[in-house]
Backbone as JSON Lines, residues from 0, in Angstrom:
{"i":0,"aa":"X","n":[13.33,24.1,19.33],"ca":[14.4,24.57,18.51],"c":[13.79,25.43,17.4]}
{"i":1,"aa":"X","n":[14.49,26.92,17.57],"ca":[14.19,27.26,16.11],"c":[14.61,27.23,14.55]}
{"i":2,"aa":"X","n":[13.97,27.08,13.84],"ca":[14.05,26.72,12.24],"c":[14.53,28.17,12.01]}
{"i":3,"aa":"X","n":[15.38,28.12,10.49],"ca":[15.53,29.88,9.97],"c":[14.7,29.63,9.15]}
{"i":4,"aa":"X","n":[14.35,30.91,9.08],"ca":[13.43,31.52,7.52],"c":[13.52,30.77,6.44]}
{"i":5,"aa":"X","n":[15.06,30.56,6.07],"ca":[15.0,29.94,4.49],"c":[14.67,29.03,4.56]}
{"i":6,"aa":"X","n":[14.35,27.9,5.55],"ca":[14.16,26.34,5.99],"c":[12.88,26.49,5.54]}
{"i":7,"aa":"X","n":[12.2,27.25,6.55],"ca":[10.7,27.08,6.31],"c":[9.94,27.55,4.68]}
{"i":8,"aa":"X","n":[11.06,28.63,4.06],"ca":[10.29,29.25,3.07],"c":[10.56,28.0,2.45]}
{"i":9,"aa":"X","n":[11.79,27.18,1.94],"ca":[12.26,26.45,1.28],"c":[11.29,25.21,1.21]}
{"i":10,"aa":"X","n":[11.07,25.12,2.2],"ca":[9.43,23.42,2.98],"c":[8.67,24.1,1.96]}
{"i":11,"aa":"X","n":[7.89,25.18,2.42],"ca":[6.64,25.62,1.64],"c":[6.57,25.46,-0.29]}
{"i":12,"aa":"X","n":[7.37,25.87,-0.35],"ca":[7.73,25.9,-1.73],"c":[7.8,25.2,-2.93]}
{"i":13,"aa":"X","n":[8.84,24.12,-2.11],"ca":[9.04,22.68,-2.76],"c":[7.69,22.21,-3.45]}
{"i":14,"aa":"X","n":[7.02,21.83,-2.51],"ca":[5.32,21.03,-2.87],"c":[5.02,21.83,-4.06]}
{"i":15,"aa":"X","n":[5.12,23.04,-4.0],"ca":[4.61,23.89,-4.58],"c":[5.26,23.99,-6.13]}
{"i":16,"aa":"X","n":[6.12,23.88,-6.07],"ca":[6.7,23.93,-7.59],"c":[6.56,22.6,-8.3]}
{"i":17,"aa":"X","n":[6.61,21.43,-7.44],"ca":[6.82,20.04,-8.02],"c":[5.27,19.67,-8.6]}
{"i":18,"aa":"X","n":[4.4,20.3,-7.81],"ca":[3.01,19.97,-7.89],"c":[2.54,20.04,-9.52]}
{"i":19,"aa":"X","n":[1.68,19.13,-10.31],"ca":[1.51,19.5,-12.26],"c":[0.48,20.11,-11.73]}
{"i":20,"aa":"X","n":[0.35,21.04,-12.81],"ca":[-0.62,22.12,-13.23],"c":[-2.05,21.23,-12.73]}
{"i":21,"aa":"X","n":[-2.99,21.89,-13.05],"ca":[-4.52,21.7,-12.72],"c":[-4.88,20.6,-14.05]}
{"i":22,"aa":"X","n":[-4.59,21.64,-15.29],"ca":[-4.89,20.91,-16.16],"c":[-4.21,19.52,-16.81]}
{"i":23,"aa":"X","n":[-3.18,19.12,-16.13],"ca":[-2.31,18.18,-16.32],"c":[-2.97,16.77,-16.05]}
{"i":24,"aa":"X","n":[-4.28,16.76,-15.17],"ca":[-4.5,15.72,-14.83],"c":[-5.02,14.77,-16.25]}
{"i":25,"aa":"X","n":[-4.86,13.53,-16.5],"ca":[-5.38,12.52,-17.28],"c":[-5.69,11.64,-16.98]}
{"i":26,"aa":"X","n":[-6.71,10.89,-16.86],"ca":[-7.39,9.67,-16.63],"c":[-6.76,8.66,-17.32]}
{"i":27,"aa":"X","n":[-6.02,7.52,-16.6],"ca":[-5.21,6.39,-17.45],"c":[-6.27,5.17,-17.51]}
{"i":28,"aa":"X","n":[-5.91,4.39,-18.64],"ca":[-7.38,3.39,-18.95],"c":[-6.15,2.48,-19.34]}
{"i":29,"aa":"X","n":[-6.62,1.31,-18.94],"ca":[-5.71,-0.27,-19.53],"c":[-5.7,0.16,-20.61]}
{"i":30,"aa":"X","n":[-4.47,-0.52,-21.4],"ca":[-4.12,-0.06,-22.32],"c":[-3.93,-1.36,-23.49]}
{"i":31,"aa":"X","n":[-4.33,-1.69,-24.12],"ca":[-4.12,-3.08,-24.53],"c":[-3.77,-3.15,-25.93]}
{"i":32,"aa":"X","n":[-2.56,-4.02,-26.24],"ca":[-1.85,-3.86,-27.38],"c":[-3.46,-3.89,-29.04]}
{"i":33,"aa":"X","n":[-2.78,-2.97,-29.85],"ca":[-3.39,-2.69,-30.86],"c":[-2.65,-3.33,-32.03]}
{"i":34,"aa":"X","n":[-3.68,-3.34,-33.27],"ca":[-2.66,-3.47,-34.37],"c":[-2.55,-2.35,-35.29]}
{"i":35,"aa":"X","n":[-1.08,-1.75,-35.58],"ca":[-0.45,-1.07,-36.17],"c":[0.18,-1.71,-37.68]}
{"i":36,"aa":"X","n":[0.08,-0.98,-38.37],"ca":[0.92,-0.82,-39.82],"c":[2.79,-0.98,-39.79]}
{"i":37,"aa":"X","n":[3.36,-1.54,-40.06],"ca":[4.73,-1.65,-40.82],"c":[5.34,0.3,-40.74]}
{"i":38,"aa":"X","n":[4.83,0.99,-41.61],"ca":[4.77,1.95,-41.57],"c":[4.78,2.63,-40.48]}
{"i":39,"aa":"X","n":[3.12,2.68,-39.38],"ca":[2.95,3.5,-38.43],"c":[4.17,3.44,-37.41]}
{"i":40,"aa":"X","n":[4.57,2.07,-37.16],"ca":[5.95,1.64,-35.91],"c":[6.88,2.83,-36.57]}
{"i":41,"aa":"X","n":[7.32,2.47,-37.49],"ca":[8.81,2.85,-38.01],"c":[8.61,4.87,-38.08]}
{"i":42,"aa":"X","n":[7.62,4.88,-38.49],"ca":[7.51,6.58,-38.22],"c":[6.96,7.15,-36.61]}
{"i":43,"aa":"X","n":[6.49,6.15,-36.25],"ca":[6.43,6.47,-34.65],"c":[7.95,6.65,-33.86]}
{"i":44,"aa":"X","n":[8.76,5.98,-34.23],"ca":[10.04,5.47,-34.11],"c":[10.53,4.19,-33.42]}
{"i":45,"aa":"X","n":[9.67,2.99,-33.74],"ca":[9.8,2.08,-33.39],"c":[10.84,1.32,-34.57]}
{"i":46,"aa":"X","n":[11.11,-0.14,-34.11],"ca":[11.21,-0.81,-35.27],"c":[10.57,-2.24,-34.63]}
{"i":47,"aa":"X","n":[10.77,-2.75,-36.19],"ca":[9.75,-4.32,-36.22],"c":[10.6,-5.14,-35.69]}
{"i":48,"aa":"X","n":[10.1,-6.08,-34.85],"ca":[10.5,-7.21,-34.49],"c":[9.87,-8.52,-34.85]}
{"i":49,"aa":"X","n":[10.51,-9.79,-35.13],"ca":[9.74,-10.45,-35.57],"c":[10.3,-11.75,-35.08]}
{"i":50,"aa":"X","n":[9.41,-12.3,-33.68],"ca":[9.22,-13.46,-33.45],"c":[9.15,-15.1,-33.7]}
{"i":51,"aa":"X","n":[9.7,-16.09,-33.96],"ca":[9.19,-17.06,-34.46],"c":[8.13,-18.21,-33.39]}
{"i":52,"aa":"X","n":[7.82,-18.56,-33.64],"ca":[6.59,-19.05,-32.93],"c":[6.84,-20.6,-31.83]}
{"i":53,"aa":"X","n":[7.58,-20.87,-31.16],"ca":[8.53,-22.59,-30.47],"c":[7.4,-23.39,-30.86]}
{"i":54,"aa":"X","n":[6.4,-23.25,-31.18],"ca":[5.7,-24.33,-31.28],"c":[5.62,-25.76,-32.87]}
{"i":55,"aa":"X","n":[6.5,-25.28,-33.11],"ca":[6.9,-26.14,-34.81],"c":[5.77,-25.79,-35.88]}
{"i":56,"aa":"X","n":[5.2,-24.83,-35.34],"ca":[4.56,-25.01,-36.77],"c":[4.85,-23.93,-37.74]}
{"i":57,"aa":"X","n":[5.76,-23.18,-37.88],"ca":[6.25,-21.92,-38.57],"c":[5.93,-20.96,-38.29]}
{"i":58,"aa":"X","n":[4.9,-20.88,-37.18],"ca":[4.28,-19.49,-37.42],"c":[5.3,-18.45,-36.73]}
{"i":59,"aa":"X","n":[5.12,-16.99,-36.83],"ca":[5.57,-15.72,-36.37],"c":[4.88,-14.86,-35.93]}
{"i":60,"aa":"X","n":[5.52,-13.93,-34.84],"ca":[4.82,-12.44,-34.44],"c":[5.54,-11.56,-34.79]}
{"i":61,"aa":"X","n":[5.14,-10.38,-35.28],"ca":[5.44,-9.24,-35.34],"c":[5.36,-8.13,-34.53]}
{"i":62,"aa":"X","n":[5.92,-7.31,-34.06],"ca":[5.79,-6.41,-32.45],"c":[6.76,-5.07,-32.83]}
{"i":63,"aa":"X","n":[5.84,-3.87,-32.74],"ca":[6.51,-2.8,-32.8],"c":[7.11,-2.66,-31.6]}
{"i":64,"aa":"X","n":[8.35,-2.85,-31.59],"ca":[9.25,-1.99,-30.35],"c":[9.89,-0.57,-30.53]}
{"i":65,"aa":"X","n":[9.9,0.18,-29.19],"ca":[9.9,1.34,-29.2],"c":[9.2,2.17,-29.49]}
{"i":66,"aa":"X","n":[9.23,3.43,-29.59],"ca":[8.67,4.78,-30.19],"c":[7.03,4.48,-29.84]}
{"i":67,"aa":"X","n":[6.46,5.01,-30.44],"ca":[5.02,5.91,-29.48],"c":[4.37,4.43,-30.02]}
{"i":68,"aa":"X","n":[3.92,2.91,-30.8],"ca":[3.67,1.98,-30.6],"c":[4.5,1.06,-30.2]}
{"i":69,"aa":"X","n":[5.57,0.92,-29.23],"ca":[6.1,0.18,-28.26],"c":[5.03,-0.96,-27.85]}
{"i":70,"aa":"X","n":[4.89,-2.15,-28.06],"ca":[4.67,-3.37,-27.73],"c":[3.08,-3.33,-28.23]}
{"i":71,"aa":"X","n":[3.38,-2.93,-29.54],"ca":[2.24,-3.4,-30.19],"c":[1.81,-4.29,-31.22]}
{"i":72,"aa":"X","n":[1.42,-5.0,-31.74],"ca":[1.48,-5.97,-32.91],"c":[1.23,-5.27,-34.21]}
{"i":73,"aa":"X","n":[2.18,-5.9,-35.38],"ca":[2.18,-5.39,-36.49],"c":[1.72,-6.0,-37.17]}
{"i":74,"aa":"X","n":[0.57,-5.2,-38.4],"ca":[-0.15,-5.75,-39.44],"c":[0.72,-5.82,-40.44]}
């Protein structure tokens, strides 16, 4: 069976446009939560969250959610 032209130009192409640039590539490394500032979350555009601890003894966590420190712990 023959294919038309636009079929085949259309195949070729695709790959071709979807494909990232050369320089796009980045090496991803585990990423493991950091501690951030009160400050840094909220201007990253996160906000603070703050945990209480089930274990009875009062304690709490603090955790930037969202924005560019998303699930990180707050100092």
């Amino acid at each position: 069976m023959r294919k038309s032209t636009w079929a085949v130009v259309a195949a070729l192409t695709v790959p071709v446009l979807c494909a990232a640039p050369a320089g796009a590539f980045v090496p991803r490394t585990a990423h493991l939560p950091a501690d951030v500032t009160a400050t840094e979350c909220v201007q990253g555009g996160g906000v603070i969250i703050i945990s209480v601890d089930q274990s009875g003894t009062g304690s709490f966590t603090k955790r930037c959610q969202g924005g560019v420190h998303d699930g990180e712990s707050v100092t």
